[in-house]
Predicted model as a PDB file, atoms N, CA, C, CB and O in Angstrom, pLDDT in the B-factor column:
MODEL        1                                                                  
ATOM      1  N   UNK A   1       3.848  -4.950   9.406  1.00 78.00           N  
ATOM      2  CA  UNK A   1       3.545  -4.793   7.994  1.00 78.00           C  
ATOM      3  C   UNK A   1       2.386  -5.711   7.625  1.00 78.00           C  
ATOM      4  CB  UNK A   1       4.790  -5.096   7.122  1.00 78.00           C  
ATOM      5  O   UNK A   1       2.357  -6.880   8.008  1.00 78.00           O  
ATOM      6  N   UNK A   2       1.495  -5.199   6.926  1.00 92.00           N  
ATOM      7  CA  UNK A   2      -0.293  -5.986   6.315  1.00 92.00           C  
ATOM      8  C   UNK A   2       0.717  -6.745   5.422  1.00 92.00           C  
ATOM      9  CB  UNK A   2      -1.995  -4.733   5.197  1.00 92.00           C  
ATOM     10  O   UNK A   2       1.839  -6.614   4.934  1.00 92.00           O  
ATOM     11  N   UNK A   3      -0.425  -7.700   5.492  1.00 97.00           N  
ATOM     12  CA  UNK A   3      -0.005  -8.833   4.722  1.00 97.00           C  
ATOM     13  C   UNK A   3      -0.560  -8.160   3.507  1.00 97.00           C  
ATOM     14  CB  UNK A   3      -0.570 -10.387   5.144  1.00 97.00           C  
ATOM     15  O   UNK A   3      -1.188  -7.132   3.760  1.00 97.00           O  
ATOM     16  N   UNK A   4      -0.458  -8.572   1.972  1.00 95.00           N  
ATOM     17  CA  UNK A   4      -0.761  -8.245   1.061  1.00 95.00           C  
ATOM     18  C   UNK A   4      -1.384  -9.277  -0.427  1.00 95.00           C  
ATOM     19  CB  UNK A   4       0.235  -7.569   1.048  1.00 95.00           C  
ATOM     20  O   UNK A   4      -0.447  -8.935  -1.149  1.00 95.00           O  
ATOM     21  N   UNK A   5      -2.127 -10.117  -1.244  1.00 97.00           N  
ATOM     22  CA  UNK A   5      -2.230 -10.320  -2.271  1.00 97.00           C  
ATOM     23  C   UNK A   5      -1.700  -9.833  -3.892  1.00 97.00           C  
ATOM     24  CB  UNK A   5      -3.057 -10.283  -2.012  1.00 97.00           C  
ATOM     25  O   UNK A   5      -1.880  -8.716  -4.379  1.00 97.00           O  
ATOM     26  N   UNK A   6      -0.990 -11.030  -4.569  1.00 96.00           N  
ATOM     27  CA  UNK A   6      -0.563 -10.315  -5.642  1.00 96.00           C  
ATOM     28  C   UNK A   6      -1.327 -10.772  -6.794  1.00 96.00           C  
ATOM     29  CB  UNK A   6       0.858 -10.427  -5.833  1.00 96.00           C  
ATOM     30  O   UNK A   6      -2.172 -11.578  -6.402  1.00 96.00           O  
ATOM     31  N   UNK A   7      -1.369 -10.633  -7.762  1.00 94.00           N  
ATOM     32  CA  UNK A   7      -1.750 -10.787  -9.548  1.00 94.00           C  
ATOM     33  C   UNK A   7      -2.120 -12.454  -9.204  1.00 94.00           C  
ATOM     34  CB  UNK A   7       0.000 -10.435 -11.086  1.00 94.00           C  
ATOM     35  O   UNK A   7      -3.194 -12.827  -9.678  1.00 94.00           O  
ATOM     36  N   UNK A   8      -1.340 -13.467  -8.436  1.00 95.00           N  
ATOM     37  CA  UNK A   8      -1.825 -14.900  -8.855  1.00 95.00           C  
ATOM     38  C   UNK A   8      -3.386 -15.258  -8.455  1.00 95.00           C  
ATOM     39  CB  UNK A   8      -0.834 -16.015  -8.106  1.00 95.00           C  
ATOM     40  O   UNK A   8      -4.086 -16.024  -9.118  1.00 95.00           O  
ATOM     41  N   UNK A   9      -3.800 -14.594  -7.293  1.00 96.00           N  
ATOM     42  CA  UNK A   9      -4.801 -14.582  -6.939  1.00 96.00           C  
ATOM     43  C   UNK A   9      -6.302 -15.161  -7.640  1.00 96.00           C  
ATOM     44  CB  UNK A   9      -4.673 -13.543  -6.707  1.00 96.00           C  
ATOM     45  O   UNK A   9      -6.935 -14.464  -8.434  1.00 96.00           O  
ATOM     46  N   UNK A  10      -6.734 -16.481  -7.230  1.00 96.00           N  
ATOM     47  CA  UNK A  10      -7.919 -16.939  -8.068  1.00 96.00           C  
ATOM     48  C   UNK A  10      -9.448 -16.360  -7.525  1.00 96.00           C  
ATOM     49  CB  UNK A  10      -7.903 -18.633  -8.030  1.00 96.00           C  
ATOM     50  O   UNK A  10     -10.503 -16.949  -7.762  1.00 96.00           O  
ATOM     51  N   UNK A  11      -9.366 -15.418  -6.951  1.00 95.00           N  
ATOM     52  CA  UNK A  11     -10.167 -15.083  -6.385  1.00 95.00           C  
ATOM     53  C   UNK A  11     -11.677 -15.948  -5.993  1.00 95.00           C  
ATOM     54  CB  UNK A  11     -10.168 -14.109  -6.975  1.00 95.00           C  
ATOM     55  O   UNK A  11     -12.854 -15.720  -6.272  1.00 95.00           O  
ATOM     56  N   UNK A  12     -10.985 -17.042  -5.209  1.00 96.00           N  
ATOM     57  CA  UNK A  12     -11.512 -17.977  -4.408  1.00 96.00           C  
ATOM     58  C   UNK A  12     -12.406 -18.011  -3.217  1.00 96.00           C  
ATOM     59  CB  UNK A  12     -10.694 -18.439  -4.121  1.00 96.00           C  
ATOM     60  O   UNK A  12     -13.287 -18.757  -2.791  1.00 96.00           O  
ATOM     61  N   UNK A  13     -11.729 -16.716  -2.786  1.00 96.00           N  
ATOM     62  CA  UNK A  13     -12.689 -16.775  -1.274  1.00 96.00           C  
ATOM     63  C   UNK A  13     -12.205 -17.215   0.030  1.00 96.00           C  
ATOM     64  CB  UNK A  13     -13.838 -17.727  -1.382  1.00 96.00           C  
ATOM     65  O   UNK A  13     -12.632 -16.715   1.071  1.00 96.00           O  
ATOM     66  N   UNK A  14     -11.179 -18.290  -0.001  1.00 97.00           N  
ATOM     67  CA  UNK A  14     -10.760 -18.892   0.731  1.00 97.00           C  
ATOM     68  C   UNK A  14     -10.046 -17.719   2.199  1.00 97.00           C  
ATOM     69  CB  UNK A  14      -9.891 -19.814  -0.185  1.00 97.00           C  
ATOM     70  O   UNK A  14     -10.105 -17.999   3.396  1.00 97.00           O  
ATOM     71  N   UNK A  15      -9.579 -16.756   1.741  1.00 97.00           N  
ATOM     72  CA  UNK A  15      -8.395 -16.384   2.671  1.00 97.00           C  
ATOM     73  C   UNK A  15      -9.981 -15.280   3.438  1.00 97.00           C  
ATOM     74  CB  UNK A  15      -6.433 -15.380   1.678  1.00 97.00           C  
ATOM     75  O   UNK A  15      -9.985 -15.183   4.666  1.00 97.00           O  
ATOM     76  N   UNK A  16     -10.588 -14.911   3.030  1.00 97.00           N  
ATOM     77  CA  UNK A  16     -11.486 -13.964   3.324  1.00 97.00           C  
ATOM     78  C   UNK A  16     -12.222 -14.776   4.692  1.00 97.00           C  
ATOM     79  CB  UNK A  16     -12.493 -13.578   1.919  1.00 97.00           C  
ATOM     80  O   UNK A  16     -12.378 -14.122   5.724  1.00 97.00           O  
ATOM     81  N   UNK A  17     -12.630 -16.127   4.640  1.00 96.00           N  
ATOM     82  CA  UNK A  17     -13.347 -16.881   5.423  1.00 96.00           C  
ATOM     83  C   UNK A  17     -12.268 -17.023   6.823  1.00 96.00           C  
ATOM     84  CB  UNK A  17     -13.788 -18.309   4.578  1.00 96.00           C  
ATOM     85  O   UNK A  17     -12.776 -17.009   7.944  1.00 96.00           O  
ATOM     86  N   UNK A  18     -11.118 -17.127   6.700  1.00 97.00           N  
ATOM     87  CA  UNK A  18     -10.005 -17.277   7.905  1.00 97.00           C  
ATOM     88  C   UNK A  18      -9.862 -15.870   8.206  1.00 97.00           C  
ATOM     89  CB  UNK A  18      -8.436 -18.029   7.501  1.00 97.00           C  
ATOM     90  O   UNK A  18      -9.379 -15.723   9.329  1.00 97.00           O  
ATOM     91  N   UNK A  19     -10.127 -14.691   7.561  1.00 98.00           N  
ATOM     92  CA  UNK A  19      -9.803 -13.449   8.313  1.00 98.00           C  
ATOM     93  C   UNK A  19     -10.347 -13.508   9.609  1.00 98.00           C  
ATOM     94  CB  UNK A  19     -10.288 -12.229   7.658  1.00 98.00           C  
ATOM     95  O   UNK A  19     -11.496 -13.943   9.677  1.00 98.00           O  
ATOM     96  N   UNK A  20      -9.592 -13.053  11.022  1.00 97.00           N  
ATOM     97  CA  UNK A  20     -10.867 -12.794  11.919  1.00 97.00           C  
ATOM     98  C   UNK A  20     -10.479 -11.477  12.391  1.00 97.00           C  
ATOM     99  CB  UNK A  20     -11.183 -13.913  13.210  1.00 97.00           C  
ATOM    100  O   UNK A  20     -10.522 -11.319  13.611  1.00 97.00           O  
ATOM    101  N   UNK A  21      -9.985 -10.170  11.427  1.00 97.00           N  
ATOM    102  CA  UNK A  21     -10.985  -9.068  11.543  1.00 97.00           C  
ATOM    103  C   UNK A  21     -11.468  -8.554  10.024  1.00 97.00           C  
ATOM    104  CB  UNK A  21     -10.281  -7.802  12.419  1.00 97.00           C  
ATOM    105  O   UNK A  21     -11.173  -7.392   9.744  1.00 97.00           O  
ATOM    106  N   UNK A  22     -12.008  -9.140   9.280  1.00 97.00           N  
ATOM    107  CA  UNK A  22     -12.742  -9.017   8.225  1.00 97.00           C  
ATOM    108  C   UNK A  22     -11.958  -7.997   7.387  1.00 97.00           C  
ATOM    109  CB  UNK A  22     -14.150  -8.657   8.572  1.00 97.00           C  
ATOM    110  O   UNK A  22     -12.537  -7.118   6.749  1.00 97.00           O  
ATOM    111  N   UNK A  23     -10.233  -8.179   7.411  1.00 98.00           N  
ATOM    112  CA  UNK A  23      -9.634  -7.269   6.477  1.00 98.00           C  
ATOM    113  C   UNK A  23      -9.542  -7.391   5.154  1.00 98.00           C  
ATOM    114  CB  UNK A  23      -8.574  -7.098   6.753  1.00 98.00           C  
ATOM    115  O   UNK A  23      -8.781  -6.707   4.470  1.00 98.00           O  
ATOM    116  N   UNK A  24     -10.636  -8.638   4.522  1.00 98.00           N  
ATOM    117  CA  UNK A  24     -10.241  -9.034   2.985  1.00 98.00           C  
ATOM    118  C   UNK A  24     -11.612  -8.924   2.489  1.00 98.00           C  
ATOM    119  CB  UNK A  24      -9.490 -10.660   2.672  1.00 98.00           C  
ATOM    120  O   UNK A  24     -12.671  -9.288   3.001  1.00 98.00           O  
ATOM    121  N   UNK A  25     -11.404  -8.441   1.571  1.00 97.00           N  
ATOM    122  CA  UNK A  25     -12.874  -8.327   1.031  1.00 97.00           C  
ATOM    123  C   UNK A  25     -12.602  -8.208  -0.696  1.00 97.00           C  
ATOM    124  CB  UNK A  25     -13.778  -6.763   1.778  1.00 97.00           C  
ATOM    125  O   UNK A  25     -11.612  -7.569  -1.051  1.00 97.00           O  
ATOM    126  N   UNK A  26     -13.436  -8.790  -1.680  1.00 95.00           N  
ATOM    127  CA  UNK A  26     -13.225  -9.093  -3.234  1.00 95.00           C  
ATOM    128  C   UNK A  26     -13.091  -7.567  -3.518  1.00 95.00           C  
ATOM    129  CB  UNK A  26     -14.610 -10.004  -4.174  1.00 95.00           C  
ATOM    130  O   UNK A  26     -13.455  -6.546  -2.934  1.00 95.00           O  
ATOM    131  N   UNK A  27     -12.482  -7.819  -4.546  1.00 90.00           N  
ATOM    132  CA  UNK A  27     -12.194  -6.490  -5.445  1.00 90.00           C  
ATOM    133  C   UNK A  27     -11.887  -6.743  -6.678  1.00 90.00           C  
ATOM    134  CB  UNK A  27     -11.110  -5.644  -5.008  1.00 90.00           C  
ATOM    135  O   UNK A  27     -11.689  -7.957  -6.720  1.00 90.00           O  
ATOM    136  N   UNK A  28     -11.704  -6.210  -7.895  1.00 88.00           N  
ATOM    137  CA  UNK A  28     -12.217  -6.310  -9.657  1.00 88.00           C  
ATOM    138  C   UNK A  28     -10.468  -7.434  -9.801  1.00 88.00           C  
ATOM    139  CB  UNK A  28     -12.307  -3.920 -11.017  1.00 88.00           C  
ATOM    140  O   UNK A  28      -9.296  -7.068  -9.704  1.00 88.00           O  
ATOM    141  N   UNK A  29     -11.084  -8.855 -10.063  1.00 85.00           N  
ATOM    142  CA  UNK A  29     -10.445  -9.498 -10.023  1.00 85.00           C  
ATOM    143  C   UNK A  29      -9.560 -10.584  -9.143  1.00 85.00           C  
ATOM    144  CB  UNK A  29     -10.255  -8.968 -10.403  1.00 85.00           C  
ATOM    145  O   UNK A  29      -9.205 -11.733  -9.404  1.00 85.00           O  
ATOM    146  N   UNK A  30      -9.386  -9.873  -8.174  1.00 91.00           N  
ATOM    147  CA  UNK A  30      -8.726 -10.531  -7.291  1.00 91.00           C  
ATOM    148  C   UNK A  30      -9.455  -9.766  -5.377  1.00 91.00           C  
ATOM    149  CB  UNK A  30      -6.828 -10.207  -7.840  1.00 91.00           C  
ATOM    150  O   UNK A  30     -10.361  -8.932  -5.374  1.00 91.00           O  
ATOM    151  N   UNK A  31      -8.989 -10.147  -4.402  1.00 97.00           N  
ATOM    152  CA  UNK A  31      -9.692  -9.963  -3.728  1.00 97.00           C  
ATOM    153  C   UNK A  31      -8.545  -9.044  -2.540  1.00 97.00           C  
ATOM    154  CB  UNK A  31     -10.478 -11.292  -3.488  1.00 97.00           C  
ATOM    155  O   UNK A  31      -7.953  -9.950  -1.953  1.00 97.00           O  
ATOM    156  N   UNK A  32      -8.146  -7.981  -2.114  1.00 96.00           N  
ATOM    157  CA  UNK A  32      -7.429  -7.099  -1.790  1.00 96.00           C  
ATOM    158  C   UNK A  32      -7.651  -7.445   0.389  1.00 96.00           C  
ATOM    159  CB  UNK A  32      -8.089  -5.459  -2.754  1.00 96.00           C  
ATOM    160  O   UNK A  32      -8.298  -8.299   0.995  1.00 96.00           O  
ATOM    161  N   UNK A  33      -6.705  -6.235   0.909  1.00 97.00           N  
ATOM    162  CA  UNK A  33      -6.678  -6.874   2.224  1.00 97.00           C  
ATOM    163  C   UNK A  33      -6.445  -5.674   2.615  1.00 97.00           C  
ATOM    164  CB  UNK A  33      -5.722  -8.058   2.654  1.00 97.00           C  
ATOM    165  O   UNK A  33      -5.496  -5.191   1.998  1.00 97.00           O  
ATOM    166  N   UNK A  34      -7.073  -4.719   3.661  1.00 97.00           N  
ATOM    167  CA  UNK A  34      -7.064  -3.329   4.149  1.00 97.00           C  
ATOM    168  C   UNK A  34      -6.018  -3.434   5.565  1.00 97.00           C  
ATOM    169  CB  UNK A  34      -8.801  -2.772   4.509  1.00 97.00           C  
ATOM    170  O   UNK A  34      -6.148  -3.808   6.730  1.00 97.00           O  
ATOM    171  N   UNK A  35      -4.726  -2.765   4.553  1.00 96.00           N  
ATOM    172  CA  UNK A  35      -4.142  -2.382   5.629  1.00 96.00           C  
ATOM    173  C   UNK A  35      -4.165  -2.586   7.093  1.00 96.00           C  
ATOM    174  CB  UNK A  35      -4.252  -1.542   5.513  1.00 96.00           C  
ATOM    175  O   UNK A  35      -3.651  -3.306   7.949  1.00 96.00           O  
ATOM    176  N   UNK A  36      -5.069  -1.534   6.966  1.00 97.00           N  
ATOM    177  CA  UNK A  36      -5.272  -0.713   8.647  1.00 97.00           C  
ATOM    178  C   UNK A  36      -6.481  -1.586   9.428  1.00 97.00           C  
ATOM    179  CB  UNK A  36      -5.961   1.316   8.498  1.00 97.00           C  
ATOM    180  O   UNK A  36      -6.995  -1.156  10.461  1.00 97.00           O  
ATOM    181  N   UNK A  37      -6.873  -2.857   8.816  1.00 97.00           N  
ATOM    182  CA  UNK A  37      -7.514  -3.355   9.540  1.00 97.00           C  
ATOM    183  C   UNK A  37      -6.725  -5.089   9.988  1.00 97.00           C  
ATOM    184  CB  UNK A  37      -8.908  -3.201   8.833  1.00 97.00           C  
ATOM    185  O   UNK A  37      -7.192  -5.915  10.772  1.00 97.00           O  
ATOM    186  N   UNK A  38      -5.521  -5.187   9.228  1.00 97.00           N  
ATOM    187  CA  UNK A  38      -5.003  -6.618   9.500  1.00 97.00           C  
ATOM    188  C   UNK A  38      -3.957  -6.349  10.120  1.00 97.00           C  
ATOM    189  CB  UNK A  38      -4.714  -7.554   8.368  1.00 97.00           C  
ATOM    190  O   UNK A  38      -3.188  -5.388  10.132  1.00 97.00           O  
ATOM    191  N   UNK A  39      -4.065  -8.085  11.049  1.00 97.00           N  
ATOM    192  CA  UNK A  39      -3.908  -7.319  12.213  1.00 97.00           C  
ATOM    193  C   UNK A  39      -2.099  -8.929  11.900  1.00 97.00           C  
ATOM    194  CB  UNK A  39      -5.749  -7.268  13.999  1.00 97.00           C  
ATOM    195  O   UNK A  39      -1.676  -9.542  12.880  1.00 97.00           O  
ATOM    196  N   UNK A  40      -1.746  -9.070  11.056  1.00 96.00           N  
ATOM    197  CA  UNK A  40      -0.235  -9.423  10.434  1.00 96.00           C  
ATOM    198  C   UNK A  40      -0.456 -11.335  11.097  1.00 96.00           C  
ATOM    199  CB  UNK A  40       1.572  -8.086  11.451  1.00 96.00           C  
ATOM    200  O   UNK A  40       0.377 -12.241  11.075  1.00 96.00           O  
ATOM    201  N   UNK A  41      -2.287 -11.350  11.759  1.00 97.00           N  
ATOM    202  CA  UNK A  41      -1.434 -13.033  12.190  1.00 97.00           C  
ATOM    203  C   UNK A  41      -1.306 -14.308  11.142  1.00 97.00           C  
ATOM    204  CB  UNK A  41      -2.366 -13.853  13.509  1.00 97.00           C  
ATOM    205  O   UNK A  41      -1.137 -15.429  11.622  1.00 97.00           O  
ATOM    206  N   UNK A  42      -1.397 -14.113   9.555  1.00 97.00           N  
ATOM    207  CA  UNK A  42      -1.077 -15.055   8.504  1.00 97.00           C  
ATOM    208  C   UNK A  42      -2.280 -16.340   7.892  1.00 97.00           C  
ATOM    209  CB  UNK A  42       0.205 -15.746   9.138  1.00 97.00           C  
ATOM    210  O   UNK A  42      -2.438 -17.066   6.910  1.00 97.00           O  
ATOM    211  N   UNK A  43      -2.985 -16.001   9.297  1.00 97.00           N  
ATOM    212  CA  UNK A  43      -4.196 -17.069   8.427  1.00 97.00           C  
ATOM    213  C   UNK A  43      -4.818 -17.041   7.218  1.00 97.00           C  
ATOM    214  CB  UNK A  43      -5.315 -17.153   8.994  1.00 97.00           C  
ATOM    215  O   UNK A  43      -5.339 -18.024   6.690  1.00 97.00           O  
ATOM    216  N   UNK A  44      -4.769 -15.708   6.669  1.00 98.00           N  
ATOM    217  CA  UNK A  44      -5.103 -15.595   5.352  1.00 98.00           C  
ATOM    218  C   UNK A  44      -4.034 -17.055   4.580  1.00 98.00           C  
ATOM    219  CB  UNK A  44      -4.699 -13.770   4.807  1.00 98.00           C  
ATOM    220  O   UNK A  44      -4.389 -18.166   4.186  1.00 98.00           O  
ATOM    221  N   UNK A  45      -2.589 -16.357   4.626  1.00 97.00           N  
ATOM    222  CA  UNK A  45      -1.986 -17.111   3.539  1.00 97.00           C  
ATOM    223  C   UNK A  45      -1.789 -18.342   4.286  1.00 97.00           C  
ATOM    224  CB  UNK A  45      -0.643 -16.487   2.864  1.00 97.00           C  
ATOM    225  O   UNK A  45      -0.599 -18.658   4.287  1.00 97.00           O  
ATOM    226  N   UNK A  46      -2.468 -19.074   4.864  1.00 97.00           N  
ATOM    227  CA  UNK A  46      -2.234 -20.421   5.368  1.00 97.00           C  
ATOM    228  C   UNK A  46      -3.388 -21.241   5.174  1.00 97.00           C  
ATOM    229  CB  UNK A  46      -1.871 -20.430   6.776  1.00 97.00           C  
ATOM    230  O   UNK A  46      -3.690 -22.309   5.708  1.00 97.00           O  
ATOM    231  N   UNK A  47      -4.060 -20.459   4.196  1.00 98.00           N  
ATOM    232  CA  UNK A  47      -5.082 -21.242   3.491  1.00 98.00           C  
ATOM    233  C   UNK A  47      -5.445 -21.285   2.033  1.00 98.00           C  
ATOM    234  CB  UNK A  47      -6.113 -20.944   4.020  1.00 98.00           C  
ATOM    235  O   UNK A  47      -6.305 -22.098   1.693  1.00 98.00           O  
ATOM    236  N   UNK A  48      -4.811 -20.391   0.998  1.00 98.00           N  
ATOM    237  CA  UNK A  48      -4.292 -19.587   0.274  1.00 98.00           C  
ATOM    238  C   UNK A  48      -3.971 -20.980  -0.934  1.00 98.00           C  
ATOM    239  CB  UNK A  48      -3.017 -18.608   1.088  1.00 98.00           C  
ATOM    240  O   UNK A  48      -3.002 -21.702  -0.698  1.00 98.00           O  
ATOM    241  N   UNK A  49      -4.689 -21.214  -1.968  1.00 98.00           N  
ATOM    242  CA  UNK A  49      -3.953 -22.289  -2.496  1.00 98.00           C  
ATOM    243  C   UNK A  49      -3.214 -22.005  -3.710  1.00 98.00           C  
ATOM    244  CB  UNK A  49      -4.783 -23.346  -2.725  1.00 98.00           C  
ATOM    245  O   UNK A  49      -3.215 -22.807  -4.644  1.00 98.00           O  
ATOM    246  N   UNK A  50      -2.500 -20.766  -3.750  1.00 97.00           N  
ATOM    247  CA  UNK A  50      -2.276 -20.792  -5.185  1.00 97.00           C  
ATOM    248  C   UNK A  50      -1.160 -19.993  -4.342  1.00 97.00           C  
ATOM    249  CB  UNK A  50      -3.407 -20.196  -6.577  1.00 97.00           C  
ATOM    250  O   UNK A  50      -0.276 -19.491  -5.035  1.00 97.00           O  
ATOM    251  N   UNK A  51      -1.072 -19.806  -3.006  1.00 97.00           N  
ATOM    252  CA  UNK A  51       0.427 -18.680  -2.503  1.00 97.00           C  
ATOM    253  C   UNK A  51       0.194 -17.583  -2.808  1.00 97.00           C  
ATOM    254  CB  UNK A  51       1.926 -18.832  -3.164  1.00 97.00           C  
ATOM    255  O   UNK A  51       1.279 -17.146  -3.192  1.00 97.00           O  
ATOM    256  N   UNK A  52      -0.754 -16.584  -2.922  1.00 97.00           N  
ATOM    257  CA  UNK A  52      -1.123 -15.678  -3.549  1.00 97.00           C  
ATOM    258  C   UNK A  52      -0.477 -14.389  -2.482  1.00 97.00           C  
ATOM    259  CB  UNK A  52      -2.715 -15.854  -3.864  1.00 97.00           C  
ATOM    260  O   UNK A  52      -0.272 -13.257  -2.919  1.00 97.00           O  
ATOM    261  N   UNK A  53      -0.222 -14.760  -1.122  1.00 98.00           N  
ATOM    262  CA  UNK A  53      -0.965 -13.885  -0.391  1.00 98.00           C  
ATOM    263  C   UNK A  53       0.742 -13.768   0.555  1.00 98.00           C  
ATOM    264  CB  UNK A  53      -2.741 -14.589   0.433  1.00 98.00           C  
ATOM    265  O   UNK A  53       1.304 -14.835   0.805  1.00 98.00           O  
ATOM    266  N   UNK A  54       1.087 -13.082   0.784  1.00 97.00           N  
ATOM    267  CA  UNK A  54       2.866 -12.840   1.689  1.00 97.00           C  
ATOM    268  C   UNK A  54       2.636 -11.252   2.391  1.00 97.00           C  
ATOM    269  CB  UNK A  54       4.737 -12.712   0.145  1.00 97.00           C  
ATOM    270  O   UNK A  54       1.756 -10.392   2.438  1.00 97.00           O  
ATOM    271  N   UNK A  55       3.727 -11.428   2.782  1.00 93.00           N  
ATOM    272  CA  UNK A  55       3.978 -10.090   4.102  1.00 93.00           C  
ATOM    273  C   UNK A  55       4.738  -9.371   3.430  1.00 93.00           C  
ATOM    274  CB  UNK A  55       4.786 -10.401   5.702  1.00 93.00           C  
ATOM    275  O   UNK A  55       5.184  -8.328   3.908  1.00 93.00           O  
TER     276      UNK A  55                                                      
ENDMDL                                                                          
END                                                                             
């Protein structure tokens, strides 16, 4: 299961820079995470300062 971003999201930037297959990319407000390209190993939300970001 993709990890996912919810509503707390400060759209920071932070989790996008730890992706390493470029599944996060900004979107109107907050910054979203494509499915079919993450690949579930959590570095997003292990950098994440507001907890934005869960499985």
């Amino acid at each position: 299961m993709a990890y996912h971003i919810d509503d707390k999201c400060i759209s920071c930037g932070a989790c996008a820079g730890e992706c390493p297959t470029d599944a996060i990319a900004e979107g109107e407000g907050l910054y979203n995470i494509d499915a079919d390209k993450c690949i579930d190993c959590g570095a997003c939300a292990g950098v994440c300062p507001v907890e934005a970001i869960s499985s």
